[in-house]
N, C-alpha and C positions, 0 to 999 in steps of 0.2 A: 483170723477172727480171734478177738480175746472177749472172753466171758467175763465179767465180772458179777460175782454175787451179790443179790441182792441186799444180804447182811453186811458186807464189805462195805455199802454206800451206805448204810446209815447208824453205822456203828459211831460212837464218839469218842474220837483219842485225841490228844496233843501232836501238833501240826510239828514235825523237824524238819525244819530250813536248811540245810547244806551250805557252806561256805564254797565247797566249789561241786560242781560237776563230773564226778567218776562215771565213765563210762566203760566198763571192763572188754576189752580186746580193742579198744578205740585210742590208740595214742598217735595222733598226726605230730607229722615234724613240721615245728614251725619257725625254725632257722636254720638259713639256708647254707651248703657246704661251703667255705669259701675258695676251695679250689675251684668249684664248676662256676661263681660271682667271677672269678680269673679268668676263667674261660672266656665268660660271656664281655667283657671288660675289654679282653685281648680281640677277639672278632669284631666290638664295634668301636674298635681304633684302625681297622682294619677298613670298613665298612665302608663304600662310596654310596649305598643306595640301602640306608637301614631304615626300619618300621617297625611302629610297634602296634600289637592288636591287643586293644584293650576289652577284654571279657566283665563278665559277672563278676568274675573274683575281685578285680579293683573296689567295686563296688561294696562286694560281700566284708572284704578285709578293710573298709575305709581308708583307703590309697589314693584318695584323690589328688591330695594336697601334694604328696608326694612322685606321682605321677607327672602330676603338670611341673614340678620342678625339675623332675631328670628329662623330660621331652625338652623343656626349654634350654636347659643346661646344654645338651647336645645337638639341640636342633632335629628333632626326628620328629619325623610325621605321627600322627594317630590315626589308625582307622578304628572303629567300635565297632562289635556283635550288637545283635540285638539287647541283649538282657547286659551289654554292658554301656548302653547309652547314657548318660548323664557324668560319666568318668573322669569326662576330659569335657571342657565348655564348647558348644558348638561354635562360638562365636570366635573363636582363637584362629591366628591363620594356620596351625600347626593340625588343625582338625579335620578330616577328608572327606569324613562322615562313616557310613554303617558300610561294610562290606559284606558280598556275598550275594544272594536269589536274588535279592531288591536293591540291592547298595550300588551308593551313588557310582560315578566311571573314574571320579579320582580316586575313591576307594581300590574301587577293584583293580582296576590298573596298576597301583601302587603297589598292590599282594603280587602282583605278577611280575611285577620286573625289581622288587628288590631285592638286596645280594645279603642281606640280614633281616632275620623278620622275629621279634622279642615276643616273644605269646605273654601277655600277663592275664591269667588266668578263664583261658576261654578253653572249651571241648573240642574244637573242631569238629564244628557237629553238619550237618549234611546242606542247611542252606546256608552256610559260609564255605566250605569245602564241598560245591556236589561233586566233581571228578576229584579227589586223595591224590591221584598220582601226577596231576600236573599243577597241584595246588603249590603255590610260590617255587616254582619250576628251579628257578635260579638264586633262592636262598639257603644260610645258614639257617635252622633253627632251633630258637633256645624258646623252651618250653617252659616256662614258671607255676608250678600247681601245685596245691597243698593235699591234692589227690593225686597219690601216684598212678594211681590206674588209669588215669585220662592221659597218660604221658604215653607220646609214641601208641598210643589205641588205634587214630585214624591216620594219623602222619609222623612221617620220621622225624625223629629229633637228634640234633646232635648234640644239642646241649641241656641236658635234662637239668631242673632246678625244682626239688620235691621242698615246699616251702611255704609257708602263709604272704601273700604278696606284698604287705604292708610292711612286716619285717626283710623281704628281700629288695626293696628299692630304701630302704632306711640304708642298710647298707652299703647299697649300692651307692647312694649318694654320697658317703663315708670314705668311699673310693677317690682315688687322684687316675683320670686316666693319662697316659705319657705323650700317648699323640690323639687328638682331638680330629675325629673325622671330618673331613668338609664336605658339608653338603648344603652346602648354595647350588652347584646346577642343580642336585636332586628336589631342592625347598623349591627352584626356578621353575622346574618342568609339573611338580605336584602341584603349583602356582596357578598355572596354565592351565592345566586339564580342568580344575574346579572351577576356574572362573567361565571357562568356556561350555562348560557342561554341567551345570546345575541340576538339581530335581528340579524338573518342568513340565506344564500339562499345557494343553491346548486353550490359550484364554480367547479364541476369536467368537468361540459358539456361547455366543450372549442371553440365548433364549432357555440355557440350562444351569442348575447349579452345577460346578463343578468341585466335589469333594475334597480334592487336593486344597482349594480356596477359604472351605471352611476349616481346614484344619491351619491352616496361616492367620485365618482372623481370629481363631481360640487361641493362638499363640500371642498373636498384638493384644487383644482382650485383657488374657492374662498377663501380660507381659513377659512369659516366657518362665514365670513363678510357680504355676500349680502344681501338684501333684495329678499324674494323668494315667487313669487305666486304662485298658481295651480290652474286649473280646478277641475271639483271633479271626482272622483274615484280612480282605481288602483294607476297612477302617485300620487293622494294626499295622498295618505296611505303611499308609500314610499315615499315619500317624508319627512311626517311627522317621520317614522322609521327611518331614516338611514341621513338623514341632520341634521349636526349640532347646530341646533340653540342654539343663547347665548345669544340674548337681546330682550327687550320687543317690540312688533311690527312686529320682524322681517319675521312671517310668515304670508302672506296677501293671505286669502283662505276661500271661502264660508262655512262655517261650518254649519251654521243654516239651509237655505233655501237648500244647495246643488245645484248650480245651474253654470251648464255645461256654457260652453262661459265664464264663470267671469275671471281665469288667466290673459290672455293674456290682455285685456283693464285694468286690475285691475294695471299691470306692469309697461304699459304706464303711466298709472296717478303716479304710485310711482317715476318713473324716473324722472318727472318733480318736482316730490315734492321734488326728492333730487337726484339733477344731478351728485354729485358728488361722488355717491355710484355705487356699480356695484347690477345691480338687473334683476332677471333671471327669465322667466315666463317659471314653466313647466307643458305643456299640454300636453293631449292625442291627438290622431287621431280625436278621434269623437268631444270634446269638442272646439278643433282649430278652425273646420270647422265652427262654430256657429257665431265667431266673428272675422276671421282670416282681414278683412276689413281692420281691423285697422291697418294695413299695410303700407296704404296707410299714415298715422298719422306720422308711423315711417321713413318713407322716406322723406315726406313733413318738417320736422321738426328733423331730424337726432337724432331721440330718440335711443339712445344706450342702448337698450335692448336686452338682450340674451335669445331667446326663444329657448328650448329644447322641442320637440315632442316627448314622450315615445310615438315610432307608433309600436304597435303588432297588427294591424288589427283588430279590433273589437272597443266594447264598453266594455271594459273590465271586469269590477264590474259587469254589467251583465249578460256579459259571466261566470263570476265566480261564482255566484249565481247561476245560471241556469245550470251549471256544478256540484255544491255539492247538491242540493237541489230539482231543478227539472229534474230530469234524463238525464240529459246532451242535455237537449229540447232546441236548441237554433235558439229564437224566433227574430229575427230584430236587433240581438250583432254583429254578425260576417261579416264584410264589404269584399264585392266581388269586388268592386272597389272603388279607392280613388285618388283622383286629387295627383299631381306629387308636392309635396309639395315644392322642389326647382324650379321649373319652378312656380310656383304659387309667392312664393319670388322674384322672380325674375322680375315676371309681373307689380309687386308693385314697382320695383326697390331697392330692399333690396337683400343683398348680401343670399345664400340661400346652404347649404351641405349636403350631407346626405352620412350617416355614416352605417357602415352593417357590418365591420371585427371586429372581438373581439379582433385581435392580437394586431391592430396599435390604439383601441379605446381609451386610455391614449394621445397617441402621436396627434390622429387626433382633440378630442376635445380641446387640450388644445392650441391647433391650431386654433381653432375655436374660443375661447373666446379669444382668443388675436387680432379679427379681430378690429378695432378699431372702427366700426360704428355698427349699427344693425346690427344683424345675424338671421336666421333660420336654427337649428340645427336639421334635421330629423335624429332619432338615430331608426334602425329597432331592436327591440330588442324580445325574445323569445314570444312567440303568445301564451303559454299554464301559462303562470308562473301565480301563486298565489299569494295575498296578506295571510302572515301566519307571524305568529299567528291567529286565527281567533276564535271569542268567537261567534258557531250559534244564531240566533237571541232569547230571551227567554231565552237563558241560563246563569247562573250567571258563575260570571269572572274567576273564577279555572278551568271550564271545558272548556279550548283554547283546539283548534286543531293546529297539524302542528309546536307542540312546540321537539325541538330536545333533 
């Protein structure tokens, strides 16, 4: 806690600007050794099955452009963390998707049987690595983080690269390597697994929305353009499965702390950061209720946010939990009542719809996003459905459930 006195806030002095930012005992290295760039250089000329997993940090250090240039120069796959989705375009065939608890089976495959695997700036954090010791069983890894302490924290590294990401692939592409790995079978077989194994849900049961569908047609809607937040659970999983994303930033979502309520106010701040985009907050039922206030923000100040509610009645992710693992025990998940979420919009003065037919669910949303001011979009969608793929907690990445 810092106090500050009350005299401190209303004193009047001359404002000093800083040219740069001193922060005393904070000096990160943000170029990288070039003996360990040798290293890593020398192993994926070496490489018959290399990967790379692209983290937050791509994002953080604006590495995009430089990313997708060294993946294509050498032909190496990308798999993406959560919080480093938009790094690499989803739509590249070089992309695998998200690896880890929910990521897709060419992902996680990919982590498991390559013999080089390039971390650019992600933690190995517990739902991309639940079991550490069998995590890429059969690779090299080089680690690239402008945080030393996340290096070798949860998995060994042998090629440690303490470095700002943006300045280690500059260089990197600065590099001539002498032998050029091939990986055609490896680009052939990652080929395969994605085409054959998609994120996929059940389309035969026509009498319910199916959640996974709304988030494909907020993707065609937008055209795969917006800026899109979540709350966390169920909704953030697909979200992350099955939207679009193409550029860096683009998904704004509690990934670390996990912390319910963030969507919704996260979307509002993004509007104003950039009025001129369309950006979509999508919440659960339970996560809404935590900060739905801010409502009042959106009316007061005609923030042109389009928030979508995946409402199946519950706490989802806990209900889903509590459904595979603890005997279908469900503890404080499943909500027996819940405020009338257009009349709630509505109280706020914000336009407010809700949506429950599977037939007209194309025609009505898109309806919806065309309203030209804020909206609340309540979408009832099925009350049992899974997040699948799904890697049990402790187990390494090949043994997904729920893969077709």
């Amino acid at each position: 806690v810092v106090d500050i006195p009350k005299d401190m806030g209303i004193i009047q002095t001359d404002a000093v600007h800083p040219d740069t930012i001193d922060l005393p005992g904070y000096q990160p290295t943000y170029s990288p050794n070039p003996l360990q760039l040798e290293k890593l250089m020398q192993a994926l000329s070496a490489a018959n099955k290399p990967l790379i997993l692209a983290g937050a940090g791509v994002n953080h250090s604006r590495a995009t452009a430089e990313l997708l240039e060294f993946a294509e120069r050498y032909q190496i796959p990308i798999v993406n963390t959560l919080l480093g989705l938009g790094s690499f375009p989803q739509s590249h065939d070089l992309f695998l998707g998200m690896g880890g608890m929910h990521g897709s089976y060419a992902a996680n495959m990919a982590l498991t049987d390559c013999d080089l695997l390039i971390n650019f700036g992600s933690r190995f954090d517990d739902r991309l690595a639940s079991a550490p010791k069998e995590f890429a069983p059969k690779a090299t890894i080089a680690h690239i983080d402008i945080d030393p302490a996340e290096i070798g924290k949860i998995i060994e590294t042998q090629i440690p690269i303490v470095a700002d990401i943006n300045e280690t692939l500059t260089q990197l592409l600065q590099m001539e390597l002498p032998v050029y790995p091939d990986t055609s079978h490896w680009y052939k077989l990652n080929m395969t697994r994605k085409n054959r194994h998609p994120f996929n849900f059940d389309k035969t049961k026509k009498a319910e929305i199916k959640p996974q569908r709304v988030i494909e047609l907020i993707g065609e809607i937008t055209q795969g353009e917006a800026l899109v937040s979540t709350d966390v659970g169920q909704h953030q999983m697909w979200t992350a499965q099955f939207y679009p994303f193409q550029f860096d930033h683009q998904i704004i979502t509690s990934g670390g702390l996990g912390t319910m309520g963030f969507g919704f106010p996260a979307a509002v701040g993004a509007q104003l950061a950039f009025p001129d985009k369309t950006v979509v907050a999508i919440v659960g039922d339970g996560g809404f209720q935590m900060t739905n206030q801010e409502l009042a923000i959106l009316n007061d100040y005609q923030i042109n946010v389009k928030t979508v509610i995946i409402n199946n009645g519950s706490l989802g992710m806990v209900r889903q939990w509590q459904e595979k693992f603890h005997g279908e025990r469900y503890s404080h998940s499943i909500f027996t009542s819940q405020p009338d979420f257009v009349k709630l919009a509505e109280a706020y003065g914000v336009k407010g719809v809700r949506l429950t037919n599977p037939e007209t669910l194309e025609k009505d949303l898109r309806k919806a996003f065309s309203h030209p001011g804020p909206i609340v979009i309540d979408v009832h969608v099925a009350k049992d459905e899974l997040v699948l793929p799904m890697v049990p907690s402790g187990k390494p990445n090949h043994q997904m459930e729920g893969v077709e």
